[in-house]
N, C-alpha and C positions, 0 to 999 in steps of 0.2 A: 261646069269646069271652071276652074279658078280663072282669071286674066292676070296677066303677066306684068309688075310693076316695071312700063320703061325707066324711070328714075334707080331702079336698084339695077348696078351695073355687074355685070357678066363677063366671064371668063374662061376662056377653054383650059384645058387640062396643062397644057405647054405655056399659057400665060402666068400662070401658078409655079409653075416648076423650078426650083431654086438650085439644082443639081440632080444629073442622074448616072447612075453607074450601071453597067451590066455586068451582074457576078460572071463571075467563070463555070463555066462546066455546067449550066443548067438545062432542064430538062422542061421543066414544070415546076414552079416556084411557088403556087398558089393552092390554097388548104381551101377545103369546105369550109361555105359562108357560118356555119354552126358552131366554130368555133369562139369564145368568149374570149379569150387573150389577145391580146396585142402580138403581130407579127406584123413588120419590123416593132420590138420590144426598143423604148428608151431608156436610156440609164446614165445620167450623167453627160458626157460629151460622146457616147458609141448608141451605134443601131448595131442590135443583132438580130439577124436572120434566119429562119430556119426554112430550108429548100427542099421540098418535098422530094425531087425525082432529081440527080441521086441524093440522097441523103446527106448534108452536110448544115451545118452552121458557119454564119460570117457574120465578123463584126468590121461597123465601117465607123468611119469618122462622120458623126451627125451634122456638123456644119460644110462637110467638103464633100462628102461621098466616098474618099478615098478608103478604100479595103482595107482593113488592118491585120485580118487573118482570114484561114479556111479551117474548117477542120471537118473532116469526110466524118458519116458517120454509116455505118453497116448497114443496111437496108433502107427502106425509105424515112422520109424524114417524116418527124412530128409538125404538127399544126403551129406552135410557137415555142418560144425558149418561156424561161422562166426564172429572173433573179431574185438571191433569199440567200444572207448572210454571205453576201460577197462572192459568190456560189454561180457559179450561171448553168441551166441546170437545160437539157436540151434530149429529147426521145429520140427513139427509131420507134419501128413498129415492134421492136422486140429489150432494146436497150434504154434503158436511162442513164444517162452520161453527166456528170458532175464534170464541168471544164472550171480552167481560172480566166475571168473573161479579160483580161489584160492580154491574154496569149493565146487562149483556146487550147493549153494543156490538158490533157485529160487527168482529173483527178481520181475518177473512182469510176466505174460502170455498174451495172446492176440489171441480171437478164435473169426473169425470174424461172426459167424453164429453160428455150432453146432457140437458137436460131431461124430455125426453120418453119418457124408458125408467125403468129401476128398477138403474139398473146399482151401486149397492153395500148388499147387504145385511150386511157385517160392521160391528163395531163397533174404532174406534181403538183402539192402544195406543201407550205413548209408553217414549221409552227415548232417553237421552242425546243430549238435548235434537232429538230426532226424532220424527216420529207415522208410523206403520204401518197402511194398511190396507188391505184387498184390496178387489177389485172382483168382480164377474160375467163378467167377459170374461178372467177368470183371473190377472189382475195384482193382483200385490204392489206399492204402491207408499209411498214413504219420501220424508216432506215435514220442513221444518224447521219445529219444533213455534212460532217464534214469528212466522213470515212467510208459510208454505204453501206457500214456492219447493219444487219437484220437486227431488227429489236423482235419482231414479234410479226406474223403474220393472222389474220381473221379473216376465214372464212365466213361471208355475209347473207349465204344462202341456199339452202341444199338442193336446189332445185336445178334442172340440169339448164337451163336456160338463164345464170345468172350472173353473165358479164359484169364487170366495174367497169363500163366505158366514161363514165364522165366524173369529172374533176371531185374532191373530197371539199367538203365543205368544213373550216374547222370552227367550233363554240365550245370555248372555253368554259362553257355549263357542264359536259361531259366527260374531259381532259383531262381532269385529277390522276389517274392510276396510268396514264399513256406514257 
């Protein structure tokens, strides 16, 4: 077992703490450690949040803590937000939402089926000037990142067990005809 350098000094959690806020309305705030994104996501002078139970995003002020917005979203919330062309781009379990992260207006939505299932558990990726994300019923689908029109959806596999749960990985090796 290691020993412990007295010379390297320590810190509890609250000696660290620069500011804290407690959103409003929360339930459960906290995603599966499996996730790879950033929640709270940085950007410039905002943290934005995405609140699992009920489903909403907030953006705060990164040096003060203070809330800048809410914005509720339909079911539960996704693992993390995700910005890509000014765009701040935030899940439910069945929606993908395009807000303006200045305001948390909603620009577009995108539900690729119905309300009442869980049909995408992956998270966006965006790539000349597209957003990529899979679904549960095994589609790849490719929206234009500033409207949500449907470019093209793919089907990845015929097999009845063949979710898109996790993130698109994009290389521009394959991208020509997208």
């Amino acid at each position: 077992m290691p020993t412990r350098d007295a010379r390297v000094p320590t810190f509890t959690f609250h000696e660290l703490t620069i500011w804290r806020t407690d959103l409003p309305h929360v339930e459960h705030a906290a995603m599966p450690p499996s996730n790879t994104r950033p929640n709270p996501l940085v950007a410039d002078d905002n943290l934005f949040v995405s609140v699992y139970r009920p489903g909403a995003v907030c953006a705060l002020d990164r040096n003060s803590g203070k809330l800048l917005w809410r914005r509720e979203l339909s079911g539960l919330g996704g693992a993390s937000t995700y910005l890509y062309n000014d765009i701040l781009f935030a899940k439910s379990l069945h929606t993908l939402c395009a807000l303006h992260p200045e305001n948390g207006e909603v620009l577009w939505a995108f539900c690729p089926y119905d309300t009442n299932h869980e049909p995408i558990y992956s998270s966006p990726t965006g790539y000349q000037d597209r957003i990529y994300i899979g679904d549960r019923k095994g589609f790849l689908h490719c929206l234009d990142a500033a409207t949500g029109q449907t470019y093209w959806k793919f089907r990845t596999s015929p097999g009845w067990d063949c979710d898109v749960n996790s993130t698109a990985v994009i290389s521009n090796l394959s991208m020509a005809n997208c």
